[in-house]
N, CA, C and O atoms as a DFTB+ gen file, in Angstrom:
276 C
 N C O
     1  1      13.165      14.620      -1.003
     2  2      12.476      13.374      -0.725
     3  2      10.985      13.572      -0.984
     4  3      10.419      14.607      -0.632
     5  1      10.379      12.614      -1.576
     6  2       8.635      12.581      -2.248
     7  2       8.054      12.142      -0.864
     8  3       8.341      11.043      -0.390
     9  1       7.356      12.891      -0.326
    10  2       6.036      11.939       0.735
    11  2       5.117      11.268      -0.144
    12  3       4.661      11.636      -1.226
    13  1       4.946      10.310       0.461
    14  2       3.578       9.534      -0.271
    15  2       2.203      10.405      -0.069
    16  3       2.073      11.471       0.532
    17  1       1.349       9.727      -0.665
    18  2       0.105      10.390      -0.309
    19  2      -0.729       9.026      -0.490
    20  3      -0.468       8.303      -1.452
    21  1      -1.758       8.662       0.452
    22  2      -2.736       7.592       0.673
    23  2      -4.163       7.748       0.349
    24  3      -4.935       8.547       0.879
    25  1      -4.430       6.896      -0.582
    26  2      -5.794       7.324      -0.935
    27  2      -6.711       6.245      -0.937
    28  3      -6.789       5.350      -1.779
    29  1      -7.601       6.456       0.381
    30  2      -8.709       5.305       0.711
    31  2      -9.999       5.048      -0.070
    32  3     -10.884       5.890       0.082
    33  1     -10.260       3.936      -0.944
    34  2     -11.715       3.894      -1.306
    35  2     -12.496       2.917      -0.411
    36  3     -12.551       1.716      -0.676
    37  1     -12.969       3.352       0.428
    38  2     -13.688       2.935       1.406
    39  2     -12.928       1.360       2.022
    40  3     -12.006       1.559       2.813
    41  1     -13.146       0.345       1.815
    42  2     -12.243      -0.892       2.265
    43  2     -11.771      -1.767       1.401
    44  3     -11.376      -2.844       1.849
    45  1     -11.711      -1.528       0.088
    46  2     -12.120      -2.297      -0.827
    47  2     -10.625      -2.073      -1.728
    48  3     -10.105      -2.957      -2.409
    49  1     -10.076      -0.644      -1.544
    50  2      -8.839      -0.774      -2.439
    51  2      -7.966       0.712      -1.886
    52  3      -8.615       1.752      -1.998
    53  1      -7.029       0.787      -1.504
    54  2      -5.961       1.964      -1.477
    55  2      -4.841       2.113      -2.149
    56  3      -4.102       1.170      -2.433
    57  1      -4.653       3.172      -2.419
    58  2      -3.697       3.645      -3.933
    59  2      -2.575       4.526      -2.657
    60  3      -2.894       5.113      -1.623
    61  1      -1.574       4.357      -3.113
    62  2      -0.192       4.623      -2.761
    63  2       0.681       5.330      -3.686
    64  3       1.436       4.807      -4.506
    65  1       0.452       6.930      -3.414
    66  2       1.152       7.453      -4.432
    67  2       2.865       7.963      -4.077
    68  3       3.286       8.329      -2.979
    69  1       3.566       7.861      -5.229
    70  2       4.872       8.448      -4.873
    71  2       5.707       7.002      -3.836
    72  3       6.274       7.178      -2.758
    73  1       5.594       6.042      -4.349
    74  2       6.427       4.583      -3.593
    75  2       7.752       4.755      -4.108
    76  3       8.216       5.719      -4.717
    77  1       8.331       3.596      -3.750
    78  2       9.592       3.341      -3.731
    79  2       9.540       1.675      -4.069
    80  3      10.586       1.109      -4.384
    81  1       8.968       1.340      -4.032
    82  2       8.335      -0.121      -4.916
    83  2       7.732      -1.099      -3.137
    84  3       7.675      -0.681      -1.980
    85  1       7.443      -2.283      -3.667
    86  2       7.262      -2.692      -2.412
    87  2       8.253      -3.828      -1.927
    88  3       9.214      -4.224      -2.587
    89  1       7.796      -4.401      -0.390
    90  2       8.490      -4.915       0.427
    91  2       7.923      -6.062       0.494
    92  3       8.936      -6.762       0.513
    93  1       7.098      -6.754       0.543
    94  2       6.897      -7.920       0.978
    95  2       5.486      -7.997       0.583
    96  3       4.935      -6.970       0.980
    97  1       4.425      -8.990      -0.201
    98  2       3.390      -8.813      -0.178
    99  2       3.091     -10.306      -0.162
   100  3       3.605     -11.177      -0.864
   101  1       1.916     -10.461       1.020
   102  2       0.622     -12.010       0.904
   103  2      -0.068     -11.195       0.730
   104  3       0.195     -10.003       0.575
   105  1      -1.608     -11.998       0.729
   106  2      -2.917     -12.357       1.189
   107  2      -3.340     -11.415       2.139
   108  3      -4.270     -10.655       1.867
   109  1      -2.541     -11.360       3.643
   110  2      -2.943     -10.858       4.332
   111  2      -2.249      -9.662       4.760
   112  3      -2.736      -8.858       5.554
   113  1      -1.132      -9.554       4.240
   114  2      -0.364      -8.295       4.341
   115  2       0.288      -7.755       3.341
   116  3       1.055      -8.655       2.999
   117  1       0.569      -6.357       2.277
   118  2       1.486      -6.088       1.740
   119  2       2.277      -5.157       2.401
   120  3       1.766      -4.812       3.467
   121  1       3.741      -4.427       2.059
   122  2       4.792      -3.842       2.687
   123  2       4.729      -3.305       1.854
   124  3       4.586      -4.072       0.901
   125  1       4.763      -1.552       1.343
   126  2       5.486      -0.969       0.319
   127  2       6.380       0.559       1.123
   128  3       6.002       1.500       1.820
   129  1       7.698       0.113       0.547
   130  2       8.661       1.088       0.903
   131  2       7.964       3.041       0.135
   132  3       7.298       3.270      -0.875
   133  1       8.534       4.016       1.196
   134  2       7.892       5.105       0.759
   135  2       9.158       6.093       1.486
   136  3      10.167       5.706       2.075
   137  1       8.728       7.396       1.226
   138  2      10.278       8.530       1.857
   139  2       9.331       8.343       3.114
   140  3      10.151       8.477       4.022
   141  1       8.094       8.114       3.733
   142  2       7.593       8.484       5.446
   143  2       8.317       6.999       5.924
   144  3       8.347       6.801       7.139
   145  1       8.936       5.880       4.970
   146  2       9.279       4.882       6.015
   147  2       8.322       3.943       5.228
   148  3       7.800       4.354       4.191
   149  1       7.978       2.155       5.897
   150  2       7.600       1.426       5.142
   151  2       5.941       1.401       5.593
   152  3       5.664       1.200       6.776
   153  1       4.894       1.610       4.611
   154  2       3.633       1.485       4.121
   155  2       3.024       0.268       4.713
   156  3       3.107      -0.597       3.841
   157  1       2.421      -0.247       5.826
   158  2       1.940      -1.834       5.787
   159  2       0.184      -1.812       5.617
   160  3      -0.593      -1.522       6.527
   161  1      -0.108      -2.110       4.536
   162  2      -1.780      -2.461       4.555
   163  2      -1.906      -4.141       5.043
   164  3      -1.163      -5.031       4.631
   165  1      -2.770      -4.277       5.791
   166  2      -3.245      -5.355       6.609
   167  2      -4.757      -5.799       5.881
   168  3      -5.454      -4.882       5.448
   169  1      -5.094      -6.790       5.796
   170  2      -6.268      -7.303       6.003
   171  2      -7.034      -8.863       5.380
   172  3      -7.012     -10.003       5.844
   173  1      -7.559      -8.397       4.376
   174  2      -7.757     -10.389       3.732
   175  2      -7.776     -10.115       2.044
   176  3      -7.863      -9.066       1.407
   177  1      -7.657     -11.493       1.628
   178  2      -7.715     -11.273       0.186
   179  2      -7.185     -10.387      -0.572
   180  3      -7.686      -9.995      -1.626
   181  1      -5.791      -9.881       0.063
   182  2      -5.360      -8.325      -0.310
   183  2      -4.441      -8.955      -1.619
   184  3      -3.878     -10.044      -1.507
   185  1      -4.359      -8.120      -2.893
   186  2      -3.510      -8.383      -3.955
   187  2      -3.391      -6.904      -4.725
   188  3      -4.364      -6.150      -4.775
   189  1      -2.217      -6.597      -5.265
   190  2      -1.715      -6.026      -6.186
   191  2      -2.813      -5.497      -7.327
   192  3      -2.471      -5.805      -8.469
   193  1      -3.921      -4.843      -7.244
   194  2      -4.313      -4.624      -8.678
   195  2      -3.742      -3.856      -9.781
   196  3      -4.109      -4.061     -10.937
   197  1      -2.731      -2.850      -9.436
   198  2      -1.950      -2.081     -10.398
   199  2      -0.926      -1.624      -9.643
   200  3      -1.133      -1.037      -8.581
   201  1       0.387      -1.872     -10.163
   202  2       1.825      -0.774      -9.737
   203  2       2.273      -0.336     -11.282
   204  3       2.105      -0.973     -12.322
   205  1       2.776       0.708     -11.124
   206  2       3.564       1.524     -11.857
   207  2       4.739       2.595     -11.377
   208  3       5.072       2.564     -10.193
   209  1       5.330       3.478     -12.215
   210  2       6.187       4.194     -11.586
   211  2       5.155       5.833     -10.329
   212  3       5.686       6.396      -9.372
   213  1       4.003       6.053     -10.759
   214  2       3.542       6.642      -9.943
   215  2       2.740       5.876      -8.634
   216  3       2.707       6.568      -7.616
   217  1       2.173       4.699      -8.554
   218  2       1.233       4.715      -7.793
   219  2       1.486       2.850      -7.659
   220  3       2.132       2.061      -8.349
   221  1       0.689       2.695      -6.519
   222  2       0.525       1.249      -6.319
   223  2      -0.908       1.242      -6.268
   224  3      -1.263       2.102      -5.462
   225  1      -1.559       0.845      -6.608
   226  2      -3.059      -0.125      -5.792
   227  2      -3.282      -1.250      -5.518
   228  3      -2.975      -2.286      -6.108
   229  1      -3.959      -1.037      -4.385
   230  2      -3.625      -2.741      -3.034
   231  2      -5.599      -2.373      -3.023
   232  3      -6.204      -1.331      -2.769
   233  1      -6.301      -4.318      -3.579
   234  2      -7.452      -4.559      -3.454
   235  2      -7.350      -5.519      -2.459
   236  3      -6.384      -6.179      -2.077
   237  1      -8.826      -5.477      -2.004
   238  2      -9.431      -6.648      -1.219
   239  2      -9.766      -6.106      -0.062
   240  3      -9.755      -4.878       0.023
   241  1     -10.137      -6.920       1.082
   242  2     -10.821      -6.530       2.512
   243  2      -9.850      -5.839       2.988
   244  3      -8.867      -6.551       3.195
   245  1      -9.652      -4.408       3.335
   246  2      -8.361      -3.884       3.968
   247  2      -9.028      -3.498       5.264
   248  3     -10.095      -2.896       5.377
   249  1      -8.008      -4.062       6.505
   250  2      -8.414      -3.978       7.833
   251  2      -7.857      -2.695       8.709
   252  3      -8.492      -2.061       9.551
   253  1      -6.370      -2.468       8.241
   254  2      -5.567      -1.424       8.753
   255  2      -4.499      -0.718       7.833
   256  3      -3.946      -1.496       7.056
   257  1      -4.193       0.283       7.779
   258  2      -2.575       0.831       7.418
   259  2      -2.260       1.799       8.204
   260  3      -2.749       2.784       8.757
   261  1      -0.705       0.876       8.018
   262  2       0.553       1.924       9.111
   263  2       1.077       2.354       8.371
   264  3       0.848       2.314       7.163
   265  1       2.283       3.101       9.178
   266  2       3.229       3.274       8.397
   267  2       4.137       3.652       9.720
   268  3       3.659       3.990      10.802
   269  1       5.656       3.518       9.398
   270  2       6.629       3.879      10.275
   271  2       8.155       3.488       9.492
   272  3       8.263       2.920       8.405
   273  1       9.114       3.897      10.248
   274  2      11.036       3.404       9.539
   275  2      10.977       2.001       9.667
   276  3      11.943       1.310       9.344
């Protein structure tokens, strides 16, 4: 099983490496599935700037990320 690895650029954009694609994405929340369980970035104006088979990147005001099953 791949762990993800999370990579913060200050509030503005986080990259999600090693996904499993995602789960649910608005505005104010995206979901992306991962082997630690599901990924939730929280905050405003949040959108998709790049997915591929390695990595996701999630832009905009990011307020929080979890993660849990």
């Amino acid at each position: 099983m791949s762990m993800p690895s999370v990579r913060i650029y200050g509030n503005r954009l986080v990259q999600i490496l090693a996904h499993r694609g995602l789960c649910g994405c608005t505005e104010s929340e995206i979901d992306i599935n991962s082997g630690a369980g599901v990924i939730c970035i929280k905050g405003k104006d949040l959108a998709i700037a790049e997915i591929n088979d390695e990595y996701i990147s999630v832009k905009g005001d990011v307020n929080s990320i979890t993660y849990g099953n």
